[in-house]
Each structure stands twice: as C-alpha cells, then as structure tokens.
MOPAC internal coordinates of N, CA, C and O (Angstrom, degrees):
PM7 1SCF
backbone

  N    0.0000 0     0.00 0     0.00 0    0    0    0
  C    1.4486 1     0.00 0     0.00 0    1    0    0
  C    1.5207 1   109.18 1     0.00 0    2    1    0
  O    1.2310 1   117.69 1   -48.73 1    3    2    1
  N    1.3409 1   122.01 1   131.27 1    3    2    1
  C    1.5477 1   129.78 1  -169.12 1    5    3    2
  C    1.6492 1    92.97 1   -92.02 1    6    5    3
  O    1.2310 1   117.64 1   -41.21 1    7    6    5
  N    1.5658 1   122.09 1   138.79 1    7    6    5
  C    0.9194 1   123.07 1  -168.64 1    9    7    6
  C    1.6225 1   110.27 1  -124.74 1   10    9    7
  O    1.2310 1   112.92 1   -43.41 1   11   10    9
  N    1.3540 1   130.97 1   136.59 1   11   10    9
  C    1.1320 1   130.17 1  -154.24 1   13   11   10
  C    1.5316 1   119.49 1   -29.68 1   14   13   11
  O    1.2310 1   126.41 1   142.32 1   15   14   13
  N    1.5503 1   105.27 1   -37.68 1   15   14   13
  C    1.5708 1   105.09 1  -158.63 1   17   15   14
  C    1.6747 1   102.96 1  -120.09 1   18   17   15
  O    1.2310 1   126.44 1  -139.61 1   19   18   17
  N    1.1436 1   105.21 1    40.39 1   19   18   17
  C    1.6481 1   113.62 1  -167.37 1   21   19   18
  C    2.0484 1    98.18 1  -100.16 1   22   21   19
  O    1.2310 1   125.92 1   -62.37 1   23   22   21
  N    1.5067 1   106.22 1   117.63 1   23   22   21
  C    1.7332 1   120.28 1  -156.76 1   25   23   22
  C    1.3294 1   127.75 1    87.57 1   26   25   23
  O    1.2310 1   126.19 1   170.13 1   27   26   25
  N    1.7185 1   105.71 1    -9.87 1   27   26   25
  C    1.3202 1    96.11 1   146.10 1   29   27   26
  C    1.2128 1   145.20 1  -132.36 1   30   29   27
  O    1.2310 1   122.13 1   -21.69 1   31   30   29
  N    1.4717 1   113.52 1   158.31 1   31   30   29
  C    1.6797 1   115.24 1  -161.85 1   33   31   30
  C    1.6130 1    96.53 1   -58.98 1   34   33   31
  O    1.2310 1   130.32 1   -36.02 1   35   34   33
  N    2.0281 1    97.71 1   143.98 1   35   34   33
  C    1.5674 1    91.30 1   150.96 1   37   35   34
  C    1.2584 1   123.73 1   -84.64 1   38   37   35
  O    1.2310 1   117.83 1   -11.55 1   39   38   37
  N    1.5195 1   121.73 1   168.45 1   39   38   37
  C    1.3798 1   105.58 1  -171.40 1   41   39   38
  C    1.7809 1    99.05 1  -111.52 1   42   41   39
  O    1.2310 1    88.42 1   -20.82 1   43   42   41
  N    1.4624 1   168.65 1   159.18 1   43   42   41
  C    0.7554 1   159.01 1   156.75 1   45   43   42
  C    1.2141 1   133.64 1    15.91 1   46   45   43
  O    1.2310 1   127.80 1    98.46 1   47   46   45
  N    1.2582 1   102.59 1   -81.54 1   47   46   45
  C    1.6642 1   113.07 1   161.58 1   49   47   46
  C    1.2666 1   118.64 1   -23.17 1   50   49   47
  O    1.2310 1   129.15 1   111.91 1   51   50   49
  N    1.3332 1    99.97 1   -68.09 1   51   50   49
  C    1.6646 1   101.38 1  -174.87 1   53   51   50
  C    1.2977 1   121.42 1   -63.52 1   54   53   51
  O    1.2310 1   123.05 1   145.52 1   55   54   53
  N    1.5494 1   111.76 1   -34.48 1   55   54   53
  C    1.6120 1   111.45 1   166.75 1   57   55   54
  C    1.4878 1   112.24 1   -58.16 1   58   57   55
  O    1.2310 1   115.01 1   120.43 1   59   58   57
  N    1.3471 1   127.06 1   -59.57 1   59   58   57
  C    1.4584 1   115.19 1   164.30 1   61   59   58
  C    1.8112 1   116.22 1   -39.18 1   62   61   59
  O    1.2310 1   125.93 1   137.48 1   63   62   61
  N    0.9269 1   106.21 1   -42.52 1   63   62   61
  C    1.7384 1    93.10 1  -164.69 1   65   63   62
  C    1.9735 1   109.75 1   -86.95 1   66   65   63
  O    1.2310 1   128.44 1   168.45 1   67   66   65
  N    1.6986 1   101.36 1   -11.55 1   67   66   65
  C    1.5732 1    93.07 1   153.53 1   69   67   66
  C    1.5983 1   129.44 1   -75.90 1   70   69   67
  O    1.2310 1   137.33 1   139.93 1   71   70   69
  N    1.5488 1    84.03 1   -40.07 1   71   70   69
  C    1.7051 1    92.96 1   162.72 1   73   71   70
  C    1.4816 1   122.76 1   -37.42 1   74   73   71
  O    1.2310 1   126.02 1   113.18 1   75   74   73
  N    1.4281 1   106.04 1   -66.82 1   75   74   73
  C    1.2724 1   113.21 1  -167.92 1   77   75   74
  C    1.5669 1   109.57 1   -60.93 1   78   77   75
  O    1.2310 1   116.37 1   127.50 1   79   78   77
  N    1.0096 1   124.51 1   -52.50 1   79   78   77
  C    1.6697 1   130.23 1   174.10 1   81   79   78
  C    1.4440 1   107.28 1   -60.31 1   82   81   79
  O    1.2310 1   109.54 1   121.25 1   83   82   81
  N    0.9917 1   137.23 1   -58.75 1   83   82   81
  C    1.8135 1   140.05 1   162.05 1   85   83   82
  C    1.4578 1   104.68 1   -26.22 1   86   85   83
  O    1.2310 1   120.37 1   120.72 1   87   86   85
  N    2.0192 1   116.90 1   -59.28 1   87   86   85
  C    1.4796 1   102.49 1  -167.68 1   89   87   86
  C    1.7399 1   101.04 1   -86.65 1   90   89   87
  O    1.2310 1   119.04 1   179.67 1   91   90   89
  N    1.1046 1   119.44 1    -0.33 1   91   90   89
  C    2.2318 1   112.62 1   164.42 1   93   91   90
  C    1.0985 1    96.16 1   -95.02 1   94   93   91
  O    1.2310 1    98.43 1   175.49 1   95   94   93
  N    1.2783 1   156.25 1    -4.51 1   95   94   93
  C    1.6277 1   118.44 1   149.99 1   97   95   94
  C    1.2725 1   102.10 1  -101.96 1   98   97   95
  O    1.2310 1   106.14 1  -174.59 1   99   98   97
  N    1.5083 1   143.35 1     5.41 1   99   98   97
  C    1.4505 1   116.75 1   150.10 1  101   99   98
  C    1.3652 1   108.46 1   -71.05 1  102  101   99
  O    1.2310 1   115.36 1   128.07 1  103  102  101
  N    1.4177 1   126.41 1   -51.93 1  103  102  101
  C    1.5886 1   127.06 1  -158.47 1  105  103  102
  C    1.6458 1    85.17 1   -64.41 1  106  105  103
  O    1.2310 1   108.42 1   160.02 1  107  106  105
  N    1.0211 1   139.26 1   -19.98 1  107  106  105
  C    1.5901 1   132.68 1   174.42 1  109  107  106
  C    1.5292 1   125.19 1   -57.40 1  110  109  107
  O    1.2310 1   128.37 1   135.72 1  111  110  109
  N    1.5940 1   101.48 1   -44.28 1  111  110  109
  C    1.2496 1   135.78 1  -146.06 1  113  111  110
  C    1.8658 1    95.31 1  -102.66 1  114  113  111
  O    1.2310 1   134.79 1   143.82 1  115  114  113
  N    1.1966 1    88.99 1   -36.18 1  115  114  113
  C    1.6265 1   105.51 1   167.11 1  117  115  114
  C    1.4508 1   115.16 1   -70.40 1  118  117  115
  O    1.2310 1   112.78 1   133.09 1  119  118  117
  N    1.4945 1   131.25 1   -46.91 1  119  118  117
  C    1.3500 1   119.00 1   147.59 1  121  119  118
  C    1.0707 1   147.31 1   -23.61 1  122  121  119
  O    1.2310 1   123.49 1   140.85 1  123  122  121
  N    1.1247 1   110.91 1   -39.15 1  123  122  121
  C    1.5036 1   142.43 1  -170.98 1  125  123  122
  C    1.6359 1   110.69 1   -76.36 1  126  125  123
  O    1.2310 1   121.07 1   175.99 1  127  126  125
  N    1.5614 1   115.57 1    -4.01 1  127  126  125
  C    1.3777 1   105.90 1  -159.36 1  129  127  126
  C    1.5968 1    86.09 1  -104.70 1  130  129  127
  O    1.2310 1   116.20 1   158.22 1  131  130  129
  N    0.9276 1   124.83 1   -21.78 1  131  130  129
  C    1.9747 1   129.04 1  -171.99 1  133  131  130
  C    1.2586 1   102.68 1    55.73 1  134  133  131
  O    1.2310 1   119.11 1   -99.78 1  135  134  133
  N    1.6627 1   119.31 1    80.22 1  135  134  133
  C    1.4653 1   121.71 1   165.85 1  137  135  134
  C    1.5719 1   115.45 1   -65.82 1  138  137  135
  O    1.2310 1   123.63 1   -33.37 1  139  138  137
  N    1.4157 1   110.65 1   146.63 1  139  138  137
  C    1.6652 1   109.70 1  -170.82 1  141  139  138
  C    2.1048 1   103.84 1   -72.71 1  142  141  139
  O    1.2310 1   131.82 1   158.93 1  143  142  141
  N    1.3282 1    94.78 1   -21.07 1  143  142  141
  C    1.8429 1    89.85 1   173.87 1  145  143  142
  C    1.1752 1   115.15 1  -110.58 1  146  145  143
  O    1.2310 1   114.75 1   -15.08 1  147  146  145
  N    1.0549 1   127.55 1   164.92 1  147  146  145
  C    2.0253 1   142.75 1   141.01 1  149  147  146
  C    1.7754 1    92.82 1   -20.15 1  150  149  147
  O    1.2310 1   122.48 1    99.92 1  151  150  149
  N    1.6396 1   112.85 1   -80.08 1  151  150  149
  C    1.0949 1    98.15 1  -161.56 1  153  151  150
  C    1.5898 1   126.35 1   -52.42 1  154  153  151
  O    1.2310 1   127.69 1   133.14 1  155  154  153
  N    1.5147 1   102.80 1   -46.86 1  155  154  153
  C    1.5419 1   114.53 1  -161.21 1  157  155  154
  C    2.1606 1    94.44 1   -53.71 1  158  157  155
  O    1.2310 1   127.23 1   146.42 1  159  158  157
  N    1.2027 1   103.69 1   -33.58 1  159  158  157
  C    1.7830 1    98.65 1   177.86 1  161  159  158
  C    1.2075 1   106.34 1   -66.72 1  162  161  159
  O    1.2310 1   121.08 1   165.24 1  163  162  161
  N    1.3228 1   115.54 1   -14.76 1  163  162  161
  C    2.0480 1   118.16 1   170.84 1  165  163  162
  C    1.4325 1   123.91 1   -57.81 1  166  165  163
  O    1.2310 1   134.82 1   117.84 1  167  166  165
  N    1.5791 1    88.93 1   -62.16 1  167  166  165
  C    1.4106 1   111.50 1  -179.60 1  169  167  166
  C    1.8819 1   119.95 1   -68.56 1  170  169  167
  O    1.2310 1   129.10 1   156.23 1  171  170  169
  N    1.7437 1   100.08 1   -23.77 1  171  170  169
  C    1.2602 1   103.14 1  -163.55 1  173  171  170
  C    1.7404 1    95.13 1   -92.74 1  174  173  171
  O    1.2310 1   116.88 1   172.42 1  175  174  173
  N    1.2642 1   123.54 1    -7.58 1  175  174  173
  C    1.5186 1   128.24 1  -164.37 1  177  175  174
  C    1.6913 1    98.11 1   -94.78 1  178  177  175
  O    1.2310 1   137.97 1   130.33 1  179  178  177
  N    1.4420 1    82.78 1   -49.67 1  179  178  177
  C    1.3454 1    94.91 1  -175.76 1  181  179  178
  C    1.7800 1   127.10 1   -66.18 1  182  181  179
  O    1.2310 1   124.20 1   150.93 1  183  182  181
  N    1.3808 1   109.55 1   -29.07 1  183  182  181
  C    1.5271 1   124.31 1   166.35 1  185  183  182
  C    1.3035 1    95.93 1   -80.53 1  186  185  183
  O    1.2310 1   104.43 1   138.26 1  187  186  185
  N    0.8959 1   146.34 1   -41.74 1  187  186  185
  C    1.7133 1   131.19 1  -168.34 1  189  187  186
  C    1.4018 1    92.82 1   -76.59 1  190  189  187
  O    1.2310 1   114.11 1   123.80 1  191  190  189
  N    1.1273 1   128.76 1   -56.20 1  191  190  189
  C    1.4088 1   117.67 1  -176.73 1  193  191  190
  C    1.7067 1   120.76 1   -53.54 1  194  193  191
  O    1.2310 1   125.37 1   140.50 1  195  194  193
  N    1.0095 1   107.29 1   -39.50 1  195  194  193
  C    1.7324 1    98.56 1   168.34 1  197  195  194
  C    1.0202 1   127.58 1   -85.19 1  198  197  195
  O    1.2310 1   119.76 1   165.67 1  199  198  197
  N    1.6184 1   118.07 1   -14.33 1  199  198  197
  C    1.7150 1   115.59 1  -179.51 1  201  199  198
  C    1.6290 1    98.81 1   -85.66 1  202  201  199
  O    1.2310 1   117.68 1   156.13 1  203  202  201
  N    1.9814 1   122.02 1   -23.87 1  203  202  201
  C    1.0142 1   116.93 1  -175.89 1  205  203  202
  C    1.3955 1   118.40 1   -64.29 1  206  205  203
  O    1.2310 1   122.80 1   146.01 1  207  206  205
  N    1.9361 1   112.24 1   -33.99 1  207  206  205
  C    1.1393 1   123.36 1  -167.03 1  209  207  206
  C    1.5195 1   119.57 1   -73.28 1  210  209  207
  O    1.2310 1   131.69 1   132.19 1  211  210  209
  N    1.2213 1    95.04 1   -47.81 1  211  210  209
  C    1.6959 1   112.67 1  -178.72 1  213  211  210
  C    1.3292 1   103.55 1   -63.53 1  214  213  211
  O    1.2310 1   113.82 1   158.79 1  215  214  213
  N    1.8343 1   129.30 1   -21.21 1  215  214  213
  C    1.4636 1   111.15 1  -163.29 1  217  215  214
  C    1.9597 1    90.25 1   -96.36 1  218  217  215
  O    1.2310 1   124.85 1   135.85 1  219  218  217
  N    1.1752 1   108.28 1   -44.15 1  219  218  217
  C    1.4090 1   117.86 1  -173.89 1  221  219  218
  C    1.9825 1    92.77 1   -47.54 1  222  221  219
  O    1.2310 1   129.22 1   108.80 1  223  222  221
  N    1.3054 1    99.83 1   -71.20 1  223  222  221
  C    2.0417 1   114.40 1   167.85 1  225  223  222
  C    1.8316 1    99.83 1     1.52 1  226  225  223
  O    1.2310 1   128.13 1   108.76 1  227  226  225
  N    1.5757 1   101.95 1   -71.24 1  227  226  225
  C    1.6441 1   119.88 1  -127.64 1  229  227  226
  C    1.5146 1    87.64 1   -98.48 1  230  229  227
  O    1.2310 1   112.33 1   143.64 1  231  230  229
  N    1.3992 1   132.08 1   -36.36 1  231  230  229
  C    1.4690 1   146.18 1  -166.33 1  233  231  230
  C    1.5873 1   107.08 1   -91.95 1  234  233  231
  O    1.2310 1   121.49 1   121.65 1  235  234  233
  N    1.2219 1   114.75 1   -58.35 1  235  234  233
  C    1.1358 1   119.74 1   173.70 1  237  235  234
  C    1.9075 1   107.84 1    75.57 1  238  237  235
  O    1.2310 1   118.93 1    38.72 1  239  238  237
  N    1.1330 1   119.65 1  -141.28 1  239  238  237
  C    1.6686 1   116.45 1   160.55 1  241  239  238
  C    1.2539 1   128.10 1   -21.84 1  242  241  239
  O    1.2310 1   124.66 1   145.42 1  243  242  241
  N    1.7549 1   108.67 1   -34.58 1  243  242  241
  C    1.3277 1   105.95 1  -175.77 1  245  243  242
  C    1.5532 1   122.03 1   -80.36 1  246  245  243
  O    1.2310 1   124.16 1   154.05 1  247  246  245
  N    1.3410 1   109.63 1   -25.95 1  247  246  245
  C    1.5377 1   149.14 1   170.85 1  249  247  246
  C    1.5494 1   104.44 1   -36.76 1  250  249  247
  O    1.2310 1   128.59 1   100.02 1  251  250  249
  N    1.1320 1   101.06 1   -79.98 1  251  250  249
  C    1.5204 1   123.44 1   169.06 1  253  251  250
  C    1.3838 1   125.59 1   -53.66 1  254  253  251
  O    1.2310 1   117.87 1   130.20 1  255  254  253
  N    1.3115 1   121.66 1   -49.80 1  255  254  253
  C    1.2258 1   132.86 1   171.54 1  257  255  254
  C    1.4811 1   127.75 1   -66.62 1  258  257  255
  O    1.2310 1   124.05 1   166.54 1  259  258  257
  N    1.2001 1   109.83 1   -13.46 1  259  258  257
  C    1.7840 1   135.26 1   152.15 1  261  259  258
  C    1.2770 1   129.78 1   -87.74 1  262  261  259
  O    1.2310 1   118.24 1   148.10 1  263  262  261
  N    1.2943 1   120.97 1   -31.90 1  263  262  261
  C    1.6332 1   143.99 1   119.54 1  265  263  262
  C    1.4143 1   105.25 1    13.39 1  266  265  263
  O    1.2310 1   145.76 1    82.63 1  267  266  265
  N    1.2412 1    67.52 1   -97.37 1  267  266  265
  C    1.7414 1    94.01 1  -155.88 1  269  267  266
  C    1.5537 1   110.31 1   -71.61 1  270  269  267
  O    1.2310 1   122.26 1   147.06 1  271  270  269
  N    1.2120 1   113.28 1   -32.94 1  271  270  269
  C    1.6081 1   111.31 1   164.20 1  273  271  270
  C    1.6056 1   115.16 1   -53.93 1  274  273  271
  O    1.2310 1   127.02 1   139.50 1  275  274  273
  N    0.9710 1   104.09 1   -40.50 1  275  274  273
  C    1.9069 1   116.80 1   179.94 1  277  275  274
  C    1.7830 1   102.96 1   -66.05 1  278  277  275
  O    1.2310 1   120.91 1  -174.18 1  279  278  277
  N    1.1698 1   115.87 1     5.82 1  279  278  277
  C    1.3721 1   106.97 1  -153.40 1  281  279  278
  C    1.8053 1    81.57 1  -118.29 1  282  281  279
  O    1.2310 1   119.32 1   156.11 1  283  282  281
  N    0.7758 1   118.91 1   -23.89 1  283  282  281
  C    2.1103 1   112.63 1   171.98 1  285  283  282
  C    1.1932 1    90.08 1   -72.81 1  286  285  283
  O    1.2310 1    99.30 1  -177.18 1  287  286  285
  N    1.1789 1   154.89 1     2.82 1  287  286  285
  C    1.6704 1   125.85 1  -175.00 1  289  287  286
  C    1.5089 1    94.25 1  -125.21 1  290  289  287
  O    1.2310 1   116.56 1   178.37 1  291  290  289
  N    1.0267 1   124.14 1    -1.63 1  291  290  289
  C    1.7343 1   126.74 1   162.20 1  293  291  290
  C    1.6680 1   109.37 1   -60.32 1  294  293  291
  O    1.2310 1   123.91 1   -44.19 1  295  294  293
  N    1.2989 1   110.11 1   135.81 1  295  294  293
  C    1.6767 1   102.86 1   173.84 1  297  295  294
  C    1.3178 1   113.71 1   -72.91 1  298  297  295
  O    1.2310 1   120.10 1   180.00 1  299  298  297

C-alpha cells in the first residue's frame, strides 16, 4: 500500500512532531510495564519514550500504520 508521503523528504517540523508523538506513546507504553520502584518507572518511561520516538522519527507512516493494526489483536 503506497502511503501518502512515500518520495518525499520530511522537512524538520515533521521530524520533530513524529518524534514527539513516537516518544508519548512510548512513555505511555512504558507505564504499562508497573516497575516495582520510583526509579525502574524512570528508566522504563524513559526507554519507551526514546525507542518510541526515534522509531515513530525514522518510520514515520509506517510506524503508525503497524501500530494501529497491532492494536485489533489486543483484548
């Protein structure tokens, strides 16, 4: 499936604003793990948030669009 923005460059902006949405549903997704300390919810908020950002970042449409497909097989 050809996806709206597939041949063209992003320009800044948009790399920031995948970023930013990529690292709030990791730091989200990072919630979700219920670390037994203060810290481990640091580390676990905080790694979801950058692996979320950088993948949403680098993928862009595709990121999301795998997302959310993964999200019908959730109970």
């Amino acid at each position: 499936m050809a996806l709206p923005n597939d041949g063209v460059p992003p320009d800044r902006f948009e790399l920031r604003v995948r970023f930013v949405c990529g690292a709030l549903l990791g730091a989200f997704l990072g919630l979700q793990l219920d670390p037994a300390t203060p810290a481990m919810l640091a580390v676990s908020v905080g790694a979801g948030a950058l692996v979320g950002g950088l993948l949403a970042r680098h993928f862009g449409d595709r990121f999301w669009e795998r997302f959310l497909r993964s999200l019908r097989w959730w109970p």
